[in-house]
N, CA, C and O atoms as a CHARMM CRD file, in Angstrom:
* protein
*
  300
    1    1 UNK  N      5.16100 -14.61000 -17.64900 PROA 1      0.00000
    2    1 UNK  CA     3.80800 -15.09000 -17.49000 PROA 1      0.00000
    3    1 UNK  C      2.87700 -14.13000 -18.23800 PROA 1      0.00000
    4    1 UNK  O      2.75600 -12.96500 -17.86200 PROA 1      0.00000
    5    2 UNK  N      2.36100 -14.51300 -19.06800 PROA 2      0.00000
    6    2 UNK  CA     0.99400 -13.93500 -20.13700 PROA 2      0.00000
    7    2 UNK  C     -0.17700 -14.39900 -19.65600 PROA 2      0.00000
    8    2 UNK  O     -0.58800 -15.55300 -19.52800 PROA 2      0.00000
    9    3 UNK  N     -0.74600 -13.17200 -19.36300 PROA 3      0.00000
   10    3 UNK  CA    -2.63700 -13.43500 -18.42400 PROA 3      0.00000
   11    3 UNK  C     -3.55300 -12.27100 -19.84700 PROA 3      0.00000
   12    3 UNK  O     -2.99000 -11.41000 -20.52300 PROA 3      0.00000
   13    4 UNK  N     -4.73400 -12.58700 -19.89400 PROA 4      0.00000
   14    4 UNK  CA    -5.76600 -11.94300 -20.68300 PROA 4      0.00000
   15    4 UNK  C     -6.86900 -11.46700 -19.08900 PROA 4      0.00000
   16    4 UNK  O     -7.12200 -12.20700 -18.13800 PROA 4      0.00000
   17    5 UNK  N     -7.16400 -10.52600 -19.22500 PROA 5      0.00000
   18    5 UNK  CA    -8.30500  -9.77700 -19.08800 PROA 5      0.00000
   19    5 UNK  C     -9.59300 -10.80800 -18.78100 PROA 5      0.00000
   20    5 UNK  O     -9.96700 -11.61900 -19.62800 PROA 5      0.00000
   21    6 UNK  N    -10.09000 -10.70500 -17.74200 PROA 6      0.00000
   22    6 UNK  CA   -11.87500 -11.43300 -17.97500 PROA 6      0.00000
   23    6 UNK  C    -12.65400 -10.15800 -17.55600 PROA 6      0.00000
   24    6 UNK  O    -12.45400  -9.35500 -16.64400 PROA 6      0.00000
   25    7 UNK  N    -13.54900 -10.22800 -18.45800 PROA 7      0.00000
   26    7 UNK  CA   -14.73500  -9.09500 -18.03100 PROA 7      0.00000
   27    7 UNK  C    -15.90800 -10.23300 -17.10500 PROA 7      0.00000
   28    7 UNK  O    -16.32400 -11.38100 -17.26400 PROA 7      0.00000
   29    8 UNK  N    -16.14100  -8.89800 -15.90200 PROA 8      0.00000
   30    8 UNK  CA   -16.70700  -9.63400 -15.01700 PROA 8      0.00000
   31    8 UNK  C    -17.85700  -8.65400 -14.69500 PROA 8      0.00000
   32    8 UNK  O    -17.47700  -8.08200 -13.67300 PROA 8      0.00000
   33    9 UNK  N    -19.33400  -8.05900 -15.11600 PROA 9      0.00000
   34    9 UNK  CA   -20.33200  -7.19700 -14.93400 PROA 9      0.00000
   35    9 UNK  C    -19.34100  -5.76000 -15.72900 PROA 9      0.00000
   36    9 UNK  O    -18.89500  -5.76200 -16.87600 PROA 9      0.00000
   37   10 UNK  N    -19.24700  -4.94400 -14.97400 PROA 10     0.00000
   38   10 UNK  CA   -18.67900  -3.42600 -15.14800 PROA 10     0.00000
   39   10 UNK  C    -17.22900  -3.53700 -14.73300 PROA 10     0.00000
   40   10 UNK  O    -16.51700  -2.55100 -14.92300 PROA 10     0.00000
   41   11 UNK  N    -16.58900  -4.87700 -14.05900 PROA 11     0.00000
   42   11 UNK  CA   -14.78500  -4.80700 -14.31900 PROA 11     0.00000
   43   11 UNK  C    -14.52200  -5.58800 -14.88600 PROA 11     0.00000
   44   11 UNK  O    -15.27900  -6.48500 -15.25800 PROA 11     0.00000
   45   12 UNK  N    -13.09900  -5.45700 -15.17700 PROA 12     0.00000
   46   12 UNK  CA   -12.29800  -6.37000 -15.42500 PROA 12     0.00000
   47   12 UNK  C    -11.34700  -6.90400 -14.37300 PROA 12     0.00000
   48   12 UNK  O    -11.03500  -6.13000 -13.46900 PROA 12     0.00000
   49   13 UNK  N    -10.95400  -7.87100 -14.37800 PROA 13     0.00000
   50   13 UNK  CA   -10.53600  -8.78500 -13.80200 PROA 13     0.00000
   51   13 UNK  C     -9.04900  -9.36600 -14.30400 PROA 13     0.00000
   52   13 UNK  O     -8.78000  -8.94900 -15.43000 PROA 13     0.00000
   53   14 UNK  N     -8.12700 -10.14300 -13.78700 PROA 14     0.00000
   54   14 UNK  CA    -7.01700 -10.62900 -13.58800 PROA 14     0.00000
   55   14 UNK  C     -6.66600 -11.32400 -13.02500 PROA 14     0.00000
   56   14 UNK  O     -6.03900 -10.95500 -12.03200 PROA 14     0.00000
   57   15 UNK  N     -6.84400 -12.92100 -13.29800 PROA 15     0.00000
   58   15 UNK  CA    -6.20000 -13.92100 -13.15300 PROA 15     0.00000
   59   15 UNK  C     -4.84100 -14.43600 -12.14400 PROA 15     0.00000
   60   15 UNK  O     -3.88000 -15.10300 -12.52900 PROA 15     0.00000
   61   16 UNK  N     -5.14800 -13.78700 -10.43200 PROA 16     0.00000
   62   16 UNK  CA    -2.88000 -14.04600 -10.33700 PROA 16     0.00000
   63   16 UNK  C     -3.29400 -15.89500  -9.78600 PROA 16     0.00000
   64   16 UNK  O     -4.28400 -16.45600  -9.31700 PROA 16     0.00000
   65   17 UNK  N     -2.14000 -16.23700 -10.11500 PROA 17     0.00000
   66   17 UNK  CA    -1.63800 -17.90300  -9.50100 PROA 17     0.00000
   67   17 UNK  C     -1.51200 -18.00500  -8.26800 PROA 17     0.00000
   68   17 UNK  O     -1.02700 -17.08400  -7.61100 PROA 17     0.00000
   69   18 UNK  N     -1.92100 -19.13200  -7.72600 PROA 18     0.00000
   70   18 UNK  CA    -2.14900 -19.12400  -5.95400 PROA 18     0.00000
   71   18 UNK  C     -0.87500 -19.39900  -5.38500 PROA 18     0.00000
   72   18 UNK  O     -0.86200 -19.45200  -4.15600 PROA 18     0.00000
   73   19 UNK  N      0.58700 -19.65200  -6.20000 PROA 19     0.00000
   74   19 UNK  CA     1.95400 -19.70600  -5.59300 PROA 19     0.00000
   75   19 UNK  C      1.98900 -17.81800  -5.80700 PROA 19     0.00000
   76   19 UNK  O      2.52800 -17.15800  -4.91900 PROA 19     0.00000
   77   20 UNK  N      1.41500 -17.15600  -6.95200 PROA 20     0.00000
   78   20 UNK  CA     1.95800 -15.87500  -6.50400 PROA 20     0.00000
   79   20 UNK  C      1.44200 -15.33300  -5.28000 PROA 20     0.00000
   80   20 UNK  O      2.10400 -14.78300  -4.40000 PROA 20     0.00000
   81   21 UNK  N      0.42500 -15.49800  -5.29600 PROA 21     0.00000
   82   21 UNK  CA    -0.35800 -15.24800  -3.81400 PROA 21     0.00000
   83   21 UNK  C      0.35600 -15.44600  -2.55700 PROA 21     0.00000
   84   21 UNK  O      0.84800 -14.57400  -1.84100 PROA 21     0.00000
   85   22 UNK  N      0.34700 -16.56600  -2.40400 PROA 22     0.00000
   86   22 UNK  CA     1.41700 -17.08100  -1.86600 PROA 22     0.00000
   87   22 UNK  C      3.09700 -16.00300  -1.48600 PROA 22     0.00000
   88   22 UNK  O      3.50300 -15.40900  -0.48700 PROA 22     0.00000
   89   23 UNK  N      3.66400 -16.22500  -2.95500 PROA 23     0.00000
   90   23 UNK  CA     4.63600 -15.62000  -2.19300 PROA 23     0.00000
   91   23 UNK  C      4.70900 -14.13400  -1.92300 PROA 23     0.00000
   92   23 UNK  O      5.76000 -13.71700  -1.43700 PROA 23     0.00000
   93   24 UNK  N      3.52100 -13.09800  -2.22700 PROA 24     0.00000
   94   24 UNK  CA     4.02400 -12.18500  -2.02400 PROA 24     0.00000
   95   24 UNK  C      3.17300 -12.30900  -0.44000 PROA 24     0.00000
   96   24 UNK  O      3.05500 -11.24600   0.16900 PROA 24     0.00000
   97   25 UNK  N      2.77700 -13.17700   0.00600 PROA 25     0.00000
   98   25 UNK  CA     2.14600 -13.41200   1.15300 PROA 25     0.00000
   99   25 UNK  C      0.76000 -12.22100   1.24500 PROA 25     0.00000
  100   25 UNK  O      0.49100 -11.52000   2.22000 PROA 25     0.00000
  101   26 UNK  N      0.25000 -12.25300   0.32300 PROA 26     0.00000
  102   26 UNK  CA    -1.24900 -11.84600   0.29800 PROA 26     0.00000
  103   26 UNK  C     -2.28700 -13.01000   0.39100 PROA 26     0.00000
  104   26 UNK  O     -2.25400 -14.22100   0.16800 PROA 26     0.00000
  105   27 UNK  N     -3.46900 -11.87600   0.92800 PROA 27     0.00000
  106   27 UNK  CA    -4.57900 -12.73800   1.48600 PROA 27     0.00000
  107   27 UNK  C     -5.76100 -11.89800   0.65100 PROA 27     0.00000
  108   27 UNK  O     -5.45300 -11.02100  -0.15500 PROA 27     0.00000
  109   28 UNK  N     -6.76700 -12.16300   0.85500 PROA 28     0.00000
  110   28 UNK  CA    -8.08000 -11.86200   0.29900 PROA 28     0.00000
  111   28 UNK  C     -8.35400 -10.00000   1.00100 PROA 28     0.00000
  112   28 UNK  O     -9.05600  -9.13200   0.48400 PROA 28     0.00000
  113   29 UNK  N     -7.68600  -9.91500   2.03200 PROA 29     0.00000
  114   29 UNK  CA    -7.90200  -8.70400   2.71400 PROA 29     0.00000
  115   29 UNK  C     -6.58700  -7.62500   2.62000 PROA 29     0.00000
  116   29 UNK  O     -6.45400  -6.67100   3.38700 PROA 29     0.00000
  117   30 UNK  N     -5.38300  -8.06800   1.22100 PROA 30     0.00000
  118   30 UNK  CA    -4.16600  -7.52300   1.42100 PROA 30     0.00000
  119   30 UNK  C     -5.16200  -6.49900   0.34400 PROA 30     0.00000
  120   30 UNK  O     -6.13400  -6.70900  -0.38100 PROA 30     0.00000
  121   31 UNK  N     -4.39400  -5.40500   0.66800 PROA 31     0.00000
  122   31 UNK  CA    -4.97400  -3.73300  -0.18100 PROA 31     0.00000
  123   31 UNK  C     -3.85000  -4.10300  -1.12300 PROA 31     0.00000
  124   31 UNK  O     -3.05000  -4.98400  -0.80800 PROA 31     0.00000
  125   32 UNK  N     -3.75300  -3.32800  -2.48400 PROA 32     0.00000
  126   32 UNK  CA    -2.93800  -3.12900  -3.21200 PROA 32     0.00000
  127   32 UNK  C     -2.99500  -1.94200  -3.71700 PROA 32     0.00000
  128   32 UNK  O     -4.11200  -1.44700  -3.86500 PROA 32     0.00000
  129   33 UNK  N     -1.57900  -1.03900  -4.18300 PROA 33     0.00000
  130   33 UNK  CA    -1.31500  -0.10100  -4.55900 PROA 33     0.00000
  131   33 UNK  C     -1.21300  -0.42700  -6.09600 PROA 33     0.00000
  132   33 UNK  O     -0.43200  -1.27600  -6.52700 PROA 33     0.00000
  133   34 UNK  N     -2.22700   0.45300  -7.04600 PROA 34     0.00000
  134   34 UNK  CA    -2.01700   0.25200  -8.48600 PROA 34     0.00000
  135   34 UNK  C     -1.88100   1.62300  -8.95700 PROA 34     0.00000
  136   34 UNK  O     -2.55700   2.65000  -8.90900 PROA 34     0.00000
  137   35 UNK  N     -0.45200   1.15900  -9.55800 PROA 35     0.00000
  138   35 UNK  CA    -0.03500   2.57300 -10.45500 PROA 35     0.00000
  139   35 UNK  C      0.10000   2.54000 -11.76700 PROA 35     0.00000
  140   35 UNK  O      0.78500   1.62400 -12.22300 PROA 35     0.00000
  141   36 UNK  N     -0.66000   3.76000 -12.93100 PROA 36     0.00000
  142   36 UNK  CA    -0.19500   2.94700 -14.08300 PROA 36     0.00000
  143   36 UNK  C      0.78600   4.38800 -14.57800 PROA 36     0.00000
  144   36 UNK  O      0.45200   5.52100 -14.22900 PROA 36     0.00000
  145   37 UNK  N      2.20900   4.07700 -15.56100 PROA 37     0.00000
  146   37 UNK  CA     3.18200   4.99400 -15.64400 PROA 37     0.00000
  147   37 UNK  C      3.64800   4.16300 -16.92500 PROA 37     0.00000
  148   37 UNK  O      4.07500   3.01000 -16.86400 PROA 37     0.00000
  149   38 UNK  N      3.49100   4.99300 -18.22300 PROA 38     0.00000
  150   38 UNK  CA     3.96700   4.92900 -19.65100 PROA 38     0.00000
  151   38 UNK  C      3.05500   3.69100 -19.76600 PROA 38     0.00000
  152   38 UNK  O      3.62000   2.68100 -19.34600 PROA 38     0.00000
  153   39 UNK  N      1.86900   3.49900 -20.19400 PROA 39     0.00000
  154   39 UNK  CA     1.60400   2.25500 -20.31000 PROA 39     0.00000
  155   39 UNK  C      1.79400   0.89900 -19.89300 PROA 39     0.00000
  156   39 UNK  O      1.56100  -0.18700 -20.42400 PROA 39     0.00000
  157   40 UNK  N      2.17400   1.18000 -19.03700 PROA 40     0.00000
  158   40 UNK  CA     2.32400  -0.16800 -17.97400 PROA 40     0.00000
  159   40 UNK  C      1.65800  -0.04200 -16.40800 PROA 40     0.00000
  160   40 UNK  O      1.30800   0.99600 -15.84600 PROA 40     0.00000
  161   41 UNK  N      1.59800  -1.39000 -15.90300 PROA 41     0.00000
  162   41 UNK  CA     0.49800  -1.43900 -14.84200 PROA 41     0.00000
  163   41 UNK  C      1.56400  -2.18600 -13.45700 PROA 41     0.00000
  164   41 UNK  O      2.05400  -3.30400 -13.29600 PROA 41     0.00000
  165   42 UNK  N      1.57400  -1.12500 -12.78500 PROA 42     0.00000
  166   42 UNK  CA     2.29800  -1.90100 -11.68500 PROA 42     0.00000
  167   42 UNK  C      1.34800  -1.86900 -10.13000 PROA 42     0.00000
  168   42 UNK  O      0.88700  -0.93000  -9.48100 PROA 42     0.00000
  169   43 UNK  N      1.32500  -3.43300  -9.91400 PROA 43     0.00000
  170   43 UNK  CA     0.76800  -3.65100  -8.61000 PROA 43     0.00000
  171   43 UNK  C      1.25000  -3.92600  -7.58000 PROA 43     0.00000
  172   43 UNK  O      1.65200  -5.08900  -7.63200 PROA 43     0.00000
  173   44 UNK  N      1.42000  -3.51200  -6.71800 PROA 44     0.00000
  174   44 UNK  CA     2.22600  -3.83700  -5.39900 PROA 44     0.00000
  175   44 UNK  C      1.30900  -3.99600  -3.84400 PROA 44     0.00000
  176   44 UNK  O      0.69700  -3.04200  -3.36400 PROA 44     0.00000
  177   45 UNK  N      1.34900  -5.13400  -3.31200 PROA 45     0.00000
  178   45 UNK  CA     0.46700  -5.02700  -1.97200 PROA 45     0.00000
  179   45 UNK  C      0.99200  -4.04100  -0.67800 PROA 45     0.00000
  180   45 UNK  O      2.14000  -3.88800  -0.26100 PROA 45     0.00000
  181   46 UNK  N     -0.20100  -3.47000  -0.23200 PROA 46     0.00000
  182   46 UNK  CA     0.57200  -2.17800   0.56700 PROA 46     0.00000
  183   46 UNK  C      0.54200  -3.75500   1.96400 PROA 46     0.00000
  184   46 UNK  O     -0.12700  -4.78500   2.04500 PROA 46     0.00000
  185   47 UNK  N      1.54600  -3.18900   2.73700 PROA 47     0.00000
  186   47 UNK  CA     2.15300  -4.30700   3.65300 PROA 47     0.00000
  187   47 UNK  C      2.23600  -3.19100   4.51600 PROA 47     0.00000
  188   47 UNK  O      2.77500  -2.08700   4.43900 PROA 47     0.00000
  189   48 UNK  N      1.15800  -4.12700   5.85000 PROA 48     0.00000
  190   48 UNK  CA     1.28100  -2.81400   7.32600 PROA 48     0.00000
  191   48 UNK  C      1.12300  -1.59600   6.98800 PROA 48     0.00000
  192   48 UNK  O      1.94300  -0.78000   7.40900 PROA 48     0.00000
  193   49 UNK  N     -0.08500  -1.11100   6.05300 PROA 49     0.00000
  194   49 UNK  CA    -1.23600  -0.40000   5.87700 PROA 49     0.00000
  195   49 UNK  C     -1.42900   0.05800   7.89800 PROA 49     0.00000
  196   49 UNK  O     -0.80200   0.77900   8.67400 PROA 49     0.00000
  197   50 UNK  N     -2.07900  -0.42900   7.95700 PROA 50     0.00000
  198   50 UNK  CA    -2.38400   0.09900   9.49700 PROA 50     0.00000
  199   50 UNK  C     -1.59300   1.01700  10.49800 PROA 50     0.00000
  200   50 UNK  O     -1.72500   2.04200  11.16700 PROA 50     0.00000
  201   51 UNK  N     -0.52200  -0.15700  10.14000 PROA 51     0.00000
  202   51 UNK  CA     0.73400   0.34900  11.22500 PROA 51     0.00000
  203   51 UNK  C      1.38600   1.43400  10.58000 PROA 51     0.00000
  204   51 UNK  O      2.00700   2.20500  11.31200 PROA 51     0.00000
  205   52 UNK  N      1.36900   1.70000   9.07500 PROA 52     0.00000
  206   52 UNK  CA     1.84900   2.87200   9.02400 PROA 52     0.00000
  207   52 UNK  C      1.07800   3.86500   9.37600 PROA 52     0.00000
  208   52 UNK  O      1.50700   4.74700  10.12000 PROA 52     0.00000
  209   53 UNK  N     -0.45600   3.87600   8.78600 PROA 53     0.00000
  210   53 UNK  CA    -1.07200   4.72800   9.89300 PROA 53     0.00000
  211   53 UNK  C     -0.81000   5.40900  11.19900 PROA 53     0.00000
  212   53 UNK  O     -0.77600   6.55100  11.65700 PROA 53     0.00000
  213   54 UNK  N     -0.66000   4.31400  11.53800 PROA 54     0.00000
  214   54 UNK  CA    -0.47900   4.36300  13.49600 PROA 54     0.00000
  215   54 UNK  C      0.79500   5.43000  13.74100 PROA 54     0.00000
  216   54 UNK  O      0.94100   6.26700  14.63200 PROA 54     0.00000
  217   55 UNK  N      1.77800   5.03500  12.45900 PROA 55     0.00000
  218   55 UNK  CA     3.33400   5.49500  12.72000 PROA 55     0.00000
  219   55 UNK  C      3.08800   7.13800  12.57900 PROA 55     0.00000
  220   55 UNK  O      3.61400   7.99500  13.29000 PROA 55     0.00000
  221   56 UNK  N      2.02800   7.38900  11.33200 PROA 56     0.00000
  222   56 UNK  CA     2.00300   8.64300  10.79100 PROA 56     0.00000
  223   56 UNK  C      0.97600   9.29000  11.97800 PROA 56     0.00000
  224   56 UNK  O      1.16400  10.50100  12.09300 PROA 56     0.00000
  225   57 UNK  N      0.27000   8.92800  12.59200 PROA 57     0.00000
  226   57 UNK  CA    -0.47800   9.87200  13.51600 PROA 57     0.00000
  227   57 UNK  C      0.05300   9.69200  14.81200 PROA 57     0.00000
  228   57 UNK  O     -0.57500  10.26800  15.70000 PROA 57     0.00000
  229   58 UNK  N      1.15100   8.97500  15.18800 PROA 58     0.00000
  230   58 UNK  CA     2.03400   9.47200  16.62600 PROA 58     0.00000
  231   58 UNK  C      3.04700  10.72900  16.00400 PROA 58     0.00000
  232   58 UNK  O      3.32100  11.76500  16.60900 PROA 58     0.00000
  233   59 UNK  N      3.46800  10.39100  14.79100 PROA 59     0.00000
  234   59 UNK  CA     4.48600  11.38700  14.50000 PROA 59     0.00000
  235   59 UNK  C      3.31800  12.82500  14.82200 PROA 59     0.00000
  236   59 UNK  O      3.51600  13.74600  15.61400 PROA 59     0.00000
  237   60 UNK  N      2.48100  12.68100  14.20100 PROA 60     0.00000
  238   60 UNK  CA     2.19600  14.08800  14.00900 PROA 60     0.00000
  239   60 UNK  C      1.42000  14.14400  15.46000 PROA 60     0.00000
  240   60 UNK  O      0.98900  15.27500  15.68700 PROA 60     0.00000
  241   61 UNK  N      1.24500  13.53600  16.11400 PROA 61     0.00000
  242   61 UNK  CA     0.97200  13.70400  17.76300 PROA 61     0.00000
  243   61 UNK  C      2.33700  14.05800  18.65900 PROA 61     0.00000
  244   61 UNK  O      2.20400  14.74500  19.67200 PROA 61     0.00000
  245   62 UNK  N      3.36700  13.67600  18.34500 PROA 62     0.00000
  246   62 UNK  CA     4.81000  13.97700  19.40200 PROA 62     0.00000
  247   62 UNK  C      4.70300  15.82500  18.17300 PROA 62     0.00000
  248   62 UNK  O      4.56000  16.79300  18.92000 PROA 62     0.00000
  249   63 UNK  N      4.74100  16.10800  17.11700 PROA 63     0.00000
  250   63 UNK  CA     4.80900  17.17400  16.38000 PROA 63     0.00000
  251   63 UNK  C      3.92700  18.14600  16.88000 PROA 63     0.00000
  252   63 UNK  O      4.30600  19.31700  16.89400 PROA 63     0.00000
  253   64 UNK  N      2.70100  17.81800  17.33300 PROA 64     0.00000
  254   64 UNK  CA     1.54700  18.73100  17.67300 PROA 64     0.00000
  255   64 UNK  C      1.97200  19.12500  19.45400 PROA 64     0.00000
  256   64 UNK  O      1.54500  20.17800  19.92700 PROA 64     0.00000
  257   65 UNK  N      2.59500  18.43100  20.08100 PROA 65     0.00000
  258   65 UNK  CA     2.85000  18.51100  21.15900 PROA 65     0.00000
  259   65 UNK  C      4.08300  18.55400  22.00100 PROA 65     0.00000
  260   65 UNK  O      4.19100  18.40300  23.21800 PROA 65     0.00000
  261   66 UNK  N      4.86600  18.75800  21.21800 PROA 66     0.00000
  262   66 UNK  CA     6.83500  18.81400  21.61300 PROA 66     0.00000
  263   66 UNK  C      7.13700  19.68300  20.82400 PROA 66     0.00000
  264   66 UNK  O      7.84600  20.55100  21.33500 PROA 66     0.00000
  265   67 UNK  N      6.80400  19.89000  19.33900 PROA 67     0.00000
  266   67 UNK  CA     7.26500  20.69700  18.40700 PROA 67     0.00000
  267   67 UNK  C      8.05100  21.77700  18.64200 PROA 67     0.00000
  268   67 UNK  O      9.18800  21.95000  18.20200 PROA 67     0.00000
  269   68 UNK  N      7.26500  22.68700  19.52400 PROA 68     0.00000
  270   68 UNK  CA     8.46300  23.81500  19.64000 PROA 68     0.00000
  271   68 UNK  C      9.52000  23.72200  20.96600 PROA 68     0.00000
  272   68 UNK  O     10.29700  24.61200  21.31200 PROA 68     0.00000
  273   69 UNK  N      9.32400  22.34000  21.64000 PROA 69     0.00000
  274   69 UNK  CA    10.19400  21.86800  22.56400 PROA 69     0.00000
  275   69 UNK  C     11.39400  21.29400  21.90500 PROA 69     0.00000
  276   69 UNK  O     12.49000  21.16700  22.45200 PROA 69     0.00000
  277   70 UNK  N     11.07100  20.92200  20.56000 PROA 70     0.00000
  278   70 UNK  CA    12.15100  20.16300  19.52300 PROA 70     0.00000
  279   70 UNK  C     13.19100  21.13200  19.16900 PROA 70     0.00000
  280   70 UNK  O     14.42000  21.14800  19.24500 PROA 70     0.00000
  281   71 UNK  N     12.00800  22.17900  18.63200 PROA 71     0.00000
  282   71 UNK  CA    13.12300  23.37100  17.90300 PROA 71     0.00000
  283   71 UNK  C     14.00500  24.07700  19.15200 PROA 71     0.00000
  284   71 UNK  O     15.17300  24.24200  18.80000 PROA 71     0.00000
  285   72 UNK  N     13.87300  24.29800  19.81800 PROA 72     0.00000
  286   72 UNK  CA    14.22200  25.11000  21.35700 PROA 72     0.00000
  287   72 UNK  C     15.51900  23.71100  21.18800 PROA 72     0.00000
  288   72 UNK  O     16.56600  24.13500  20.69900 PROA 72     0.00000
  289   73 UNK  N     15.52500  22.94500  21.36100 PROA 73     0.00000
  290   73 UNK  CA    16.64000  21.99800  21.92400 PROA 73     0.00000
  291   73 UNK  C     17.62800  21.96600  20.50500 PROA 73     0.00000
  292   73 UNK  O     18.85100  21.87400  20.61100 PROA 73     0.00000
  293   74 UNK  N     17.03000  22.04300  19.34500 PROA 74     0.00000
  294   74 UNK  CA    17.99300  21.95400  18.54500 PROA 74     0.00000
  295   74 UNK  C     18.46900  23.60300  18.22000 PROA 74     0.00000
  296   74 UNK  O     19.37900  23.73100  17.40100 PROA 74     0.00000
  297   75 UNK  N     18.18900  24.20500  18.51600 PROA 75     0.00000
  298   75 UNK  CA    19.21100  25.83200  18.11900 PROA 75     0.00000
  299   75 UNK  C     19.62300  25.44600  19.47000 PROA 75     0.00000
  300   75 UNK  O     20.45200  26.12300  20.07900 PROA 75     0.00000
């Protein structure tokens, strides 16, 4: 699939198809991760954004508060 560029005020813009939409099951509110590496542009929708959140600040809540109960049990 070959897409061109639309300039839209101060961005540019990109054209995706409403079956791609579709299947990567994005919505108007999915975030996307854009990386660009050797001249190329890769987009990927971050999926459960939130919940990883959530995952990363219990970890570091059981860490802030067991931590040296962890190490004690494992030696």
């Amino acid at each position: 699939m070959i897409k061109k560029l639309n300039k839209d005020g101060d961005h540019y813009t990109i054209e995706i198809d409403a079956q791609l939409v579709e299947a990567l099951q994005a919505t108007t509110a999915t975030e996307f991760e854009v990386i660009l590496n050797d001249g190329s542009l890769s987009i990927t929708p971050v999926k459960n954004g939130s919940l990883n959140d959530k995952f990363e600040e219990a970890l570091a809540d059981v860490h802030n508060r067991f931590g040296n109960a962890m190490k004690k049990l494992a030696e």
